[in-house]
N, C-alpha and C positions, 0 to 999 in steps of 0.2 A: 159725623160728630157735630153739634151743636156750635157754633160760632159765641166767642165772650168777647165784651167790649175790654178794651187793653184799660191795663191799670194806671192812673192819673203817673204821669214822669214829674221824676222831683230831679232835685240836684242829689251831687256825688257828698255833698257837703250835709245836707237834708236827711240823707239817707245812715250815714255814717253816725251822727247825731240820735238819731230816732231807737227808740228801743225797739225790742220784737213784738213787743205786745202792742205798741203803739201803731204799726207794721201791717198787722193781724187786724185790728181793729179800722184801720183805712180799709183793709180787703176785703171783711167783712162787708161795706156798705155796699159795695156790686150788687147789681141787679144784675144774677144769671141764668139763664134757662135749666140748667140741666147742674146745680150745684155741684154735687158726686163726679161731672167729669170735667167740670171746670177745676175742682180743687185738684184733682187728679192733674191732670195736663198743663194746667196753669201755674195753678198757687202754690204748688209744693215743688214745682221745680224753682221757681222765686226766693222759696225760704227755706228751702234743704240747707244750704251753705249755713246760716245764720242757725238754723238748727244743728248744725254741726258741732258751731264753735258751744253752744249750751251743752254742748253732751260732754266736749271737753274739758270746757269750764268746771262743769257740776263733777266730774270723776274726781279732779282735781282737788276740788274744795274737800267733795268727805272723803277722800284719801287721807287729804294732810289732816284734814278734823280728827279723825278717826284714831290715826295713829298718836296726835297730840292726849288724844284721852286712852290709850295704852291699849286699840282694839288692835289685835291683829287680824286681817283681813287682805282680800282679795277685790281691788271693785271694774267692773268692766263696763262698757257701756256701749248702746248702738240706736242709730234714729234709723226709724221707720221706714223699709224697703218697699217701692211702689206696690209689688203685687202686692205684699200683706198688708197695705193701705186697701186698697182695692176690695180686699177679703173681706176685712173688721170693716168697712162700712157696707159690704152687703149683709154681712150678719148682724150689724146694728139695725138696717132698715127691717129686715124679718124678725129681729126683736119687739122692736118698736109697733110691728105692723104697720107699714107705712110704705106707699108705695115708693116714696123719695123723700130725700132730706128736703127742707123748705127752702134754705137758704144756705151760707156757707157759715155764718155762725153755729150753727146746729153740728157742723160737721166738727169746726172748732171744738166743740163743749162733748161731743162724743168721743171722737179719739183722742184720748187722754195718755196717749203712749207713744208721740210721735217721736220722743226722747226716751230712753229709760236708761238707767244705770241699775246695775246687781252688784249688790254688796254681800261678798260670801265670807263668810265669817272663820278663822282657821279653829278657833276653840268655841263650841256652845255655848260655855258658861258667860261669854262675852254676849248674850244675844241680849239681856236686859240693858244691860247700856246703849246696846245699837240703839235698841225700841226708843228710849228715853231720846238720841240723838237726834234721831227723825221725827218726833212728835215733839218736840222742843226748838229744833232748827225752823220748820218747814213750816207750810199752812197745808192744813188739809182740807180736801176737796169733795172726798167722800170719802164713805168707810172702807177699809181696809178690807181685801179679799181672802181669806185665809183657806189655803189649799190644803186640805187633812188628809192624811197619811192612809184614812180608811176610803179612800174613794176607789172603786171597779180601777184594775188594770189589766188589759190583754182582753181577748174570749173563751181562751180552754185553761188556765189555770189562775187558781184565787189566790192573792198575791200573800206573802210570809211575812214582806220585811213592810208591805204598805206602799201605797204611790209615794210619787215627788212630794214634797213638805217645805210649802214656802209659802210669805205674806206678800201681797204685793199691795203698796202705799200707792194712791195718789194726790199730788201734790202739787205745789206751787209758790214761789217765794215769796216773802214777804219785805214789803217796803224798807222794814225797822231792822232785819238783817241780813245775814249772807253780804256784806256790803259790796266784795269783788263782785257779786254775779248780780249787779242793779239793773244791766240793759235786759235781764229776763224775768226781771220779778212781773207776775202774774202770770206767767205763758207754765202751762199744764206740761207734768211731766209724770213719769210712774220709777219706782224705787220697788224694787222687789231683793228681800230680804231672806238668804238662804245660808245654807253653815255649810262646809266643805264638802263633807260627806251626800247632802245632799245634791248638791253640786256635781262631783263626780259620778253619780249615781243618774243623773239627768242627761246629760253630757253623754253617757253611753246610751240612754234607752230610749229618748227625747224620739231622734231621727229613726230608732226601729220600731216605736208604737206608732206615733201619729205622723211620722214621714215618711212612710212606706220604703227608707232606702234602702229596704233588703228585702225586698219583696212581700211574700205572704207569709208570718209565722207560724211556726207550732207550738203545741204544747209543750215541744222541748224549748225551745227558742224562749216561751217566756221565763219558765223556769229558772231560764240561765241568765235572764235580767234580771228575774225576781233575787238570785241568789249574789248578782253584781250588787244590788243595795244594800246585803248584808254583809258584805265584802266591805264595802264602801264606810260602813254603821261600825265597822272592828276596827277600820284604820284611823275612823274619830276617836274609838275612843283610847287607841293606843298613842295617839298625840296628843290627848290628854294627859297618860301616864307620862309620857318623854317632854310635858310642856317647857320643866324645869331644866332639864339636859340640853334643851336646846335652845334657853336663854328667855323663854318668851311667859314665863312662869307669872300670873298672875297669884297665888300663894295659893287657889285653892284647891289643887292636889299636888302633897311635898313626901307623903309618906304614902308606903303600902296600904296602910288602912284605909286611907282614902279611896285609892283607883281597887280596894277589891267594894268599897259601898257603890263608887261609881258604876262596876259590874255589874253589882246586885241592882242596882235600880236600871241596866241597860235590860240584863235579862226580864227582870217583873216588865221594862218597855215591850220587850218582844213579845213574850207570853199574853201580855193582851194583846196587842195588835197581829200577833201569826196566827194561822190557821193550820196547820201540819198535817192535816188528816192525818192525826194518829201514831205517825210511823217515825216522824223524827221530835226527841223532847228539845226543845228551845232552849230549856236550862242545864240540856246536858250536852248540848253544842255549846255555850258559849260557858260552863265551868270545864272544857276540852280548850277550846279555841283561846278564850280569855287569859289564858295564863298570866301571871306578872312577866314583863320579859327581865331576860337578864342581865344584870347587874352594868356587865359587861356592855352592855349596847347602847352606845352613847352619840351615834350619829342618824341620820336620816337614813342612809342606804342600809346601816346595821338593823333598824328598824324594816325595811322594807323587806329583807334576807328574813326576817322573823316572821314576817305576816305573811309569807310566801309558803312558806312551812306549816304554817297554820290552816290555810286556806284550802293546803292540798292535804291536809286532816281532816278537816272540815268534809270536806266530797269525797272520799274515800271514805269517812264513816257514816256518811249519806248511803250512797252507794249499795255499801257491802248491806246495812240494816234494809233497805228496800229491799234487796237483790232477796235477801236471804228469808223475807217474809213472803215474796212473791212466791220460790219456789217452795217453801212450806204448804200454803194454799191450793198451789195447782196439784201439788203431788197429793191433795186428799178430796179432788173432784173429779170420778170418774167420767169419764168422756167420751164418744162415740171416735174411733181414729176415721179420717179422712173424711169428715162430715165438712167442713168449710171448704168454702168456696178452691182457695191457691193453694189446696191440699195437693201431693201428690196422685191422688186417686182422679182428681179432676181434672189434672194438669193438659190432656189430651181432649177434651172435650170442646165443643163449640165453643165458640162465641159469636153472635152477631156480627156482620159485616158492617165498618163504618157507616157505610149508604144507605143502610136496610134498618129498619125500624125506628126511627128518629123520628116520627112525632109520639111514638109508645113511649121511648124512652124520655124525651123532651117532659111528656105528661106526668113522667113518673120523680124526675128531675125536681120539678113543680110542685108536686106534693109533697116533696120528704123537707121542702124548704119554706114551706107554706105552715107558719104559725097556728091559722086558722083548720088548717085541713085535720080529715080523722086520722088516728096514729094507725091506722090499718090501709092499707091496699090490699086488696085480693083480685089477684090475674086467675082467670081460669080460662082451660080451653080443653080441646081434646085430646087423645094421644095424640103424638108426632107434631104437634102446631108449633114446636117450639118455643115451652115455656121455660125449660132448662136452660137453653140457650138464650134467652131471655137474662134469668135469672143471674147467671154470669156474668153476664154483660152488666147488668146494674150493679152486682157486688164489683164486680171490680172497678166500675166509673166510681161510685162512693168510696173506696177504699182511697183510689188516687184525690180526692177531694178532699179527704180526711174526716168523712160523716158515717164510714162502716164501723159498726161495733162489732160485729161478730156476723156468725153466717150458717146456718146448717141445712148439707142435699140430705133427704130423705135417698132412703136407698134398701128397699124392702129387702136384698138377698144378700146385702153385704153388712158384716159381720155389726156393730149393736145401730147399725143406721136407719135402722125402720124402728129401733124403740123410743116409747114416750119417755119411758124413763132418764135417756140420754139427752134428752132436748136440752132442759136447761142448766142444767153440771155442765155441758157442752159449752154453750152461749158466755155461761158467767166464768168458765176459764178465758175464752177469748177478749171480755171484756175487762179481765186481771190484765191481760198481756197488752192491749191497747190503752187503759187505765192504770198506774201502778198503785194509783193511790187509794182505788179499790181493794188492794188487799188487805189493807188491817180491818175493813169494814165486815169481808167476808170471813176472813178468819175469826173475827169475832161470834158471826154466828154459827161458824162450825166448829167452834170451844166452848158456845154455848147448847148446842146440841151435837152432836159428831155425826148422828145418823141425819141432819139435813138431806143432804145429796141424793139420801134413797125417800126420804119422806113422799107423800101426797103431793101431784105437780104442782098445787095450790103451794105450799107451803116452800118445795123449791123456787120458784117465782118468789115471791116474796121475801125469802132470808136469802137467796144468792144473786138476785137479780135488785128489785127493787127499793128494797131499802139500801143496798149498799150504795147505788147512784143515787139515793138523793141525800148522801154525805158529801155527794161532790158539786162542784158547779160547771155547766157545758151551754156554752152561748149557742151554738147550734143544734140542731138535731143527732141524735147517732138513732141509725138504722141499723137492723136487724134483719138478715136473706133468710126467709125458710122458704127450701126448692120443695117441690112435688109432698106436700102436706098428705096426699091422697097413698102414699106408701108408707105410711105412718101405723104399725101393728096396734088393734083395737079403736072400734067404732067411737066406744064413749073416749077416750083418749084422745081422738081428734076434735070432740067437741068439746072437750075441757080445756084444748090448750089454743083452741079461739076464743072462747070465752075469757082465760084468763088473760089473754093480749090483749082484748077489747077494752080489759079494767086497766089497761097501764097508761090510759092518757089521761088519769088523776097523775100521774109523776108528779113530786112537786117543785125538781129542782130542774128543770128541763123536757126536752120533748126527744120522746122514745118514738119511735117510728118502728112498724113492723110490712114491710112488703112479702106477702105469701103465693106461692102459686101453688095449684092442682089441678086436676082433672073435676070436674063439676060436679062429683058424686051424693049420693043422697048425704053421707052424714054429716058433708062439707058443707052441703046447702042449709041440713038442716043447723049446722052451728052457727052458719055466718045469719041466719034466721032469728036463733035465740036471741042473739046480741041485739036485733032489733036495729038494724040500720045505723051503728057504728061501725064505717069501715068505708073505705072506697071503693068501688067494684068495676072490675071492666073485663068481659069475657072475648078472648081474642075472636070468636067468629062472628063478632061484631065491628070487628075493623072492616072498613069499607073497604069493597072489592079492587077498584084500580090502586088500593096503594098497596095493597097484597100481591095484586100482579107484575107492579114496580118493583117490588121488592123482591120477587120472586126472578125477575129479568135482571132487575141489577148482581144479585146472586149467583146466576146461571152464567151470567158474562164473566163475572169474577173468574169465577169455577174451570170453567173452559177457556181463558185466556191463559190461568194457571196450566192447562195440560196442555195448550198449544207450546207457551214455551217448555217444559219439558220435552214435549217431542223435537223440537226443533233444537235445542240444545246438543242434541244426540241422532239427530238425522241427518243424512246426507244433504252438499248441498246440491239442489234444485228439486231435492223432497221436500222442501220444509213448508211449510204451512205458512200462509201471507200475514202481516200481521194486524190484518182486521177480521180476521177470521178467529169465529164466525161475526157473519153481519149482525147490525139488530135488529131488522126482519127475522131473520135464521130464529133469533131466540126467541122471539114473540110468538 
């Protein structure tokens, strides 16, 4: 680490005296090699303290300000923790495009958040006056950042209630007021301005979106954030209804008519900003959920006993309406039985040995995650090469990854597993059961025609498969396993239903993947031909010989290590079989 010349020593009297800015502005004139680690290691341990006392100072002031002008409010505050000092100016420098900050003024004038206080507001209708207090107290430094409720949250599910919603001011004091806080006028501060609701709502979802402290989410996982906001969005507005019960009553909701306009305008809120694919109405949750409470409920806990009731109405008529459209939909898509993958019909079949095939599958890994690549792979090889076992193998690594959407083994003598017809009824029930939000999409098109299911493959493709996903949104890929395509009854049917995969990587709301494998036959060639070189191809007796014979040794050791111990488990001893046996000579 770079060596900084020590900062000019003053007296205890000098120091005491001096404001922060004044403080800052001394530091400033350093000449330092490496600014970013001199403020780092130096300067900020200097002025932490004196950053302290501003953070306490400033809470204090719009606290008491605050409540003097009748806001009810929550205000909290916290300076700058070294890593995320560390953070925000490496992501300023990659802003900025610059290899390094110049000097330490530049760091000064970038991070504008070494202090921040949050002011959380307990009633919205109080938020005009906040605004008024901080743009009439404060000096502004630049524009205000406004974080809207429509921005991406999560990767597999589109958020209902909307992200976090809050402004964040920066600032700075001024000369002419705030007179308590004179030792910090001009030193940059940030005020971020948010209302209870959102507040609680952040508080829970903050640390499981972008602080990874529950590891990797799912689809369920967001949903159930997504659904803590509108949890969060009922208890505002029911402390609005109880403002007056519980003394904090600014007059503008006193009567019923009020808090049922205040509903009405929460619901028309939701309604635009939810998305519900279809299946739940927003105005019929919240004329269920919103009730007036009763009369009767006149404290905070009598309130929370109410919204507790509520909430568990709420997802119980979630629920039951999902539940009860999903199984309408699957019970009118006939389906081939035991065609997927962790069907019981499969259940005894290979899979790949750990050791054995890891750059096929590495390669296959690579593709279904690769934006750029063709939404096809096609594995071919000949009987016995193990492409079924193969195929397993990859369905089930994608399932555990959370990227399998579905999956169908061809199976020419078992019962509808060799017809075309079954393909995609098949597919788009398994993509109901992994998607739920797909079912009002599909039902939709089988109440608009009922004979879908048996139509032309073309047309099942498209009313049960692809227009229903692109009512949805999926940040990753979901793949699709079709085993041994070469037992597929009817020549032109195999080459229709390459052709019609070829056309799914128009999708528009996401990227469909299809890995297929078969035996190399002519009608298979000549489909993956028509398509014209959409697709990926890689025919296993093309893998290079020693990693065939590695795998083949690593295999045969597995195999025979497994029967050595069972013999020995059940032989006598000084029959038993040693336990490197056999050698790896022996197997080569």
């Amino acid at each position: 680490m770079a060596s900084h010349p020590p900062a000019p020593v003053q007296s205890d009297e000098e120091n005491s005296n001096q404001s922060l800015q004044a403080k800052i502005n001394q530091m400033t004139k350093r000449a330092v090699a490496d600014p970013k680690s001199a403020f780092v290691s130096d300067i900020w341990p200097m002025l932490q303290g004196e950053y302290e006392i501003m953070k306490k100072r400033l809470m204090e002031f719009c606290e008491n300000t605050l409540k003097d002008k009748g806001i009810a409010c929550q205000v909290t505050g916290r300076t700058k923790a070294v890593d995320s000092i560390k953070a925000s100016l490496d992501r300023r420098e990659k802003a900025l495009e610059q290899e390094h900050f110049k000097n330490l003024s530049e760091i000064f004038n970038e991070i504008h958040d070494l202090v921040g206080v949050r002011i959380i507001l307990e009633y919205p209708d109080d938020k005009h006056k906040a605004v008024q207090f901080i743009e009439k107290t404060f000096r502004e430094e630049r524009k205000p950042t406004f974080f809207r409720s429509d921005r991406e949250v999560g990767k597999y599910w589109k958020t209902v209630f909307g992200a976090y919603e809050t402004v964040n001011y920066r600032l700075s004091l001024e000369d002419d007021k705030c007179e308590t806080l004179s030792q910090f006028y001009g030193v940059l501060f940030e005020i971020q301005l948010t209302t209870i609701a959102e507040h609680l709502y952040n508080k829970f979802a903050h640390p499981l979106l972008y602080k990874d402290s529950g590891g990797t989410l799912s689809r369920q996982d967001e949903m159930v954030i997504d659904m803590s906001h509108g949890i969060s969005l009922c208890y505002s507005l029911c402390l609005m209804y109880m403002k007056e019960k519980l003394g904090k009553s600014s007059g503008k909701i006193k009567h019923k008519d009020d808090l049922v306009a205040a509903t009405a305008l929460f619901q028309e809120s939701l309604t635009k900003r939810a998305s519900f694919d279809n299946f739940i109405n927003p105005k019929g949750l919240t004329t269920t959920a919103l009730d007036i409470p009763p009369e009767a409920y006149k404290s905070a806990e009598d309130l929370r006993e109410w919204i507790d009731g509520k909430i568990n109405d709420i997802l119980t008529e979630v629920r039951s309406t999902s539940q009860t459209i999903r199984e309408a939909v699957l019970s009118k898509l006939p389906v081939a039985e035991g065609a997927a993958f962790d069907s019981h019909a499969e259940e005894h079949n290979a899979r790949c040995h750990p050791d054995t095939r890891t750059e096929l599958l590495s390669q296959i890994q690579n593709w279904a995650n690769d934006s750029q690549a063709e939404n096809i792979f096609w594995l071919n090889g000949m009987a016995g090469t193990g492409k079924s076992t193969i195929s397993r193998t990859v369905a089930k690594s994608f399932a555990d990854s959370g990227l399998l959407g579905a999956s169908f083994f061809f199976k020419r003598v078992e019962g509808d597993r060799g017809k075309a017809a079954r393909v995609f009824p098949t597919i788009a029930s398994q993509l109901v059961c992994k998607f739920p939000t797909l079912a009002p999409c599909v039902r939709k098109a089988i109440d608009t025609d009922p004979a879908v299911p048996t139509k032309a493959l073309g047309d099942q493709f498209e009313n049960l498969i692809r227009q229903p996903l692109s009512c949805i949104q999926y940040a990753t890929a979901v793949v699709i396993v079709i085993d041994a395509l070469d037992e597929c009854d009817g020549d032109n049917d195999v080459r229709n239903i390459i052709s019609i995969l070829a056309r799914a990587n128009t999708q528009p709301s996401g990227r469909l993947r299809v890995f297929i494998t078969s035996r190399p036959e002519l009608p298979i060639r000549l489909g993956f031909k028509d398509v014209r070189g959409r697709y990926q191809g890689l025919a296993l007796h093309q893998v290079p010989e020693p990693i065939v014979e590695q795998d083949i040794s690593t295999f045969l050791g597995y195999e025979l290590a497994r029967i050595r111990d069972g013999y020995n488990n059940q032989a006598a001893e000084g029959l038993q079989l040693p336990p490197g046996w056999p050698s790896k000579d022996t197997i080569r």
